[in-house]
Structures are given as C-alpha cells and as structure tokens.
Phi, psi and omega in degrees: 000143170244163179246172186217162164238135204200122170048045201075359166225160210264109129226174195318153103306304202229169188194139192196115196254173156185157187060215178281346189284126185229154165232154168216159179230109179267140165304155188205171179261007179260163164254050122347128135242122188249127156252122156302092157285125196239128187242138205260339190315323161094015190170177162201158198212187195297111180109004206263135143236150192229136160278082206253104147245150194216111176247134191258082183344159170327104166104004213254166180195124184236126170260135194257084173259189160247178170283345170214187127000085182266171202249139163247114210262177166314125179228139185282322165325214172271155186291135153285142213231130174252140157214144176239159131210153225216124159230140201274110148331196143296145182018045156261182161223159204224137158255111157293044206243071150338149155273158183328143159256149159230102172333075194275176206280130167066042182263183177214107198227162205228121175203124165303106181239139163211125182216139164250142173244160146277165181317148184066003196260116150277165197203129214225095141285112164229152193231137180205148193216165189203114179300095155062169215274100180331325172253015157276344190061029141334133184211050163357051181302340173273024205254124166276158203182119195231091189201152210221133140279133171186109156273151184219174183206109179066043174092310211266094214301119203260295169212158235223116172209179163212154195227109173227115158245127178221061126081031183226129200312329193277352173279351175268002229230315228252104151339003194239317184258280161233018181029080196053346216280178176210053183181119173212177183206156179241172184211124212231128178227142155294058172295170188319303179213179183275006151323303118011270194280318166304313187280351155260327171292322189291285191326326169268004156301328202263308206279003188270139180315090150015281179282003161266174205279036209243145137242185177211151166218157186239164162186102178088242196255036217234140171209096187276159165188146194228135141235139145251173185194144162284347188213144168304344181252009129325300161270003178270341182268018187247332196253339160352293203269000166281259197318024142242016174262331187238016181282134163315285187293016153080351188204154212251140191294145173312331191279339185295335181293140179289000000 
C-alpha cells in the first residue's frame, strides 16, 4: 500500500492485496491514516508466507496495526516466513505497531523488518512475542525464532539486530537472557535528530514502573527500549504507556484496548 497527502491529511493512494494477506482502513478523527493488517488465514505454520509492504508519502503519517495476535502454530516442516518493508519520505512518520505473535509449542517462524527512512522521516516500531498461550499455561519451549531487523536512512544503515531462540533451556532461563520471563518486546523509535532521542529516553526513563523488566538506550538518532514480563498482559502494562509517548499520533489504534 502506498499514502497521498490530500487537504493535510494522510490517505490512501494505491493498495493490492492477494490471498490470505488484507488490508482495512477504520475511520478515524486524526489526520492520520490507520491500516489494519489482517491475516483471514487466522494464523501461520511451516512454508506459510506473508508479505507487508507500505510506503508513507512526504510529510505524511502512517499507523500500521494488526486486528489480533498472530499466531505461529507447530510446523513439521519448514519455517513460516513473515517480511515487511516499509519505506518513509521526508519529513514523515510511520507507526509499526503489531499487536503480540504467539509462539505455539514447536512452531518455527523466520521474520524480517525493513525500513528505508528519508531526510526527516521518523519511525516508531515495535515486535513483542509471547512463549505459548497464558491460560493454557504454556512456555512453547521447542518454538524457534529468527528475527532481523535493518533500518537505513538514505540507504545508509542506521540499526541493525537479530533475534534466535533456538529451542535451549538456557535462553529461557539464564539471567542474562530472559530469566524466566515468557513474553518480552523490543521498541526501536527514530528521531529527528540525536538530541531528540536523548531526551525522550531520559524522560521515559523517570516514567518507567520500577519493578518491571524495561530499559531504554538512545545512540545517535536511535531509542531502543527492551521488555520482558512472565504474561503477556504484563507486558502490554509495561510497553503501553512508552508507546504513547513515542506514537506520532499521541495515541494507540482502538484494537490495542483491552
């Protein structure tokens, strides 16, 4: 999908769908434009692939949610392959904000962010993952997990990560890593300048709960922020009140309320 900017405000231009992959746009009172992304598939398992991509027009602002959860079920096989890419204009701004994947027991999922930004273009991202199902009492401890990041700004690679759980007691376990917990996110916001990015990290620094699992680092024009939680509706009271600190639109898509 692509965006226009039209009388100030953000809508669609061009839009192309195929398969289980949908798009929907609810109206809203911002001049904004928020897209759903949907997968009617209701899930994805081994060889399933999804494609997202979205370019956000000059000056323009885009939110990018999903309608749930996606689910990664047990694959006997081969990995499910998630890929975005997402490119920004100038002196736009793109909100990424999926709702949680959920790890089912032996699932394998292999998934990919890409963002080009332009001169001026900010970017509010977050990926949060949740280890087998909280009331079912799960911890998908065989579930594999592969997932690369790389943002650029004019081409030019700004950051850079990877993420692998490969099914070893010690990444669930290990004081280092996730200590038990079985649901963590990571939330990467881009700013204007590196100036910016200290001082929105120092301020939500002072807003963070004490006894929760969160930190934040700024570097350059870069603001990482890291959560863990033992339950997924943990970690949403822990990464919420950032990501409404750092959303262009000052506020979270109607689908995230609980």
């Amino acid at each position: 999908m692509a965006t226009k900017n039209v009388a100030g405000r953000t809508r669609l231009d061009t839009l192309f769908q195929e398969g289980c992959g949908k798009i929907r746009l609810p109206n809203t009172h911002s001049s904004s434009l928020e897209a759903v992304l949907i997968n009617t598939a209701g899930g994805i398992t081994g060889g399933d692939r999804l494609d997202w991509q979205a370019d956000v027009s000059e000056g323009g602002h885009l939110v990018l949610t999903t309608q749930a959860c996606e689910r990664s079920y047990r694959s006997t096989g081969d990995f499910a392959t998630v890929s975005t890419r997402l490119e920004v204009a100038a002196g736009a701004h793109l909100d990424w904000l999926p709702q949680e994947t959920i790890l089912f027991a032996g699932s394998k999922l292999d998934r990919v962010l890409e963002a080009n930004l332009a001169d001026g273009a900010t970017l509010t991202a977050i990926e949060s993952v949740i280890l087998g199902r909280d009331a079912m009492g799960e911890d998908a401890a065989d579930a594999l997990l592969h997932d690369r990041w790389r943002i650029r700004r004019n081409g030019r690679l700004l950051h850079a990560e990877a993420t692998r759980l490969e099914a070893d007691p010690a990444e669930r376990n290990a004081l280092s890593l996730l200590s038990g917990n079985r649901a963590f996110a990571t939330i990467l916001h881009i700013a204007p300048d590196a100036d910016v990015a200290e001082q929105t990290c120092m301020r939500l620094r002072t807003r963070f709960d004490p006894a929760g699992a969160i930190a934040a680092s700024a570097n350059g024009e870069r603001l990482v922020i890291r959560a863990m939680a033992p339950t997924g509706l943990a970690l949403r009271r822990l990464i919420v009140p950032v990501l409404l600190q750092l959303s262009g639109a000052g506020t979270l898509p109607r689908l995230w309320h609980l």
